[in-house]
C-alpha positions in Angstrom: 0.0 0.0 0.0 1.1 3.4 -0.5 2.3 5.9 2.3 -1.4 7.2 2.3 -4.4 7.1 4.7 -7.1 4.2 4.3 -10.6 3.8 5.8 -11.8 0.5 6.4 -15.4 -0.3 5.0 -17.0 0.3 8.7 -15.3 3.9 8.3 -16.9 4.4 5.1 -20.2 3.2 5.7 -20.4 5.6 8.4 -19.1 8.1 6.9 -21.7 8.0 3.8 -24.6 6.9 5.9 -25.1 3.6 4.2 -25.1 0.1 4.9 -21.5 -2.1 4.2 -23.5 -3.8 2.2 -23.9 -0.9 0.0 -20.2 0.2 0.2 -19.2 -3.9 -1.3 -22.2 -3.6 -3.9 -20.1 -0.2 -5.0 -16.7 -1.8 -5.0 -17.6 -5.3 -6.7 -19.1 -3.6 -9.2 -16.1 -1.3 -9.8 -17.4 2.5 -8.6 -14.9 2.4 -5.8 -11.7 1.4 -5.8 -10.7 -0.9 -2.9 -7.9 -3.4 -1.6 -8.6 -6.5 0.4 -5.9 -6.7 3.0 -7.0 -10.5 4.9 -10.5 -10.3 5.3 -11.3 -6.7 5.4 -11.5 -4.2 2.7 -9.2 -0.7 2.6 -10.4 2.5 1.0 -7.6 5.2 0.3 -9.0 8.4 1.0 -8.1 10.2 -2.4 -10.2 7.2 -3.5 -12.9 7.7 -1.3 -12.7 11.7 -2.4 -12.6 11.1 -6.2 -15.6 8.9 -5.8 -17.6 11.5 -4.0 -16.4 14.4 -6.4 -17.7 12.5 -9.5 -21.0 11.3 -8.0 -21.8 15.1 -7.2 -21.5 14.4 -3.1 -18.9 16.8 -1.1 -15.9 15.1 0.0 -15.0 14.9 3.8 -12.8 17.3 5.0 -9.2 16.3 5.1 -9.1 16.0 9.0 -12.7 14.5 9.5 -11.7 10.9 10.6 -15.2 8.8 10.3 
């Protein structure tokens, strides 16, 4: 992994206000960009941000931790 932050899909989830469900439909299908690391998925934040910038939605501020 890069020298950069990553959420983990609870983080995410929380942070968007949906289920994890909805945050694995969005990376098995390819919207979000994710790593498996074991049995959990990692988000990197510029990820996360891109994501939110191209579905319209504001991106969390650079500090907010979920």
């Amino acid at each position: 992994m890069k020298d950069e932050q990553y959420y983990t899909l609870e983080q995410v989830a929380k942070l968007l206000q949906v289920s994890q469900r909805t945050i694995i439909r969005l990376i098995k299908t390819g919207r979000l960009p994710a790593v498996r690391v074991g049995k959990q998925w990692r988000i990197a934040r510029s990820d996360l941000q891109e994501y939110l910038r191209s579905s319209g939605q504001q991106p969390p501020p650079p500090d907010e931790q979920p």
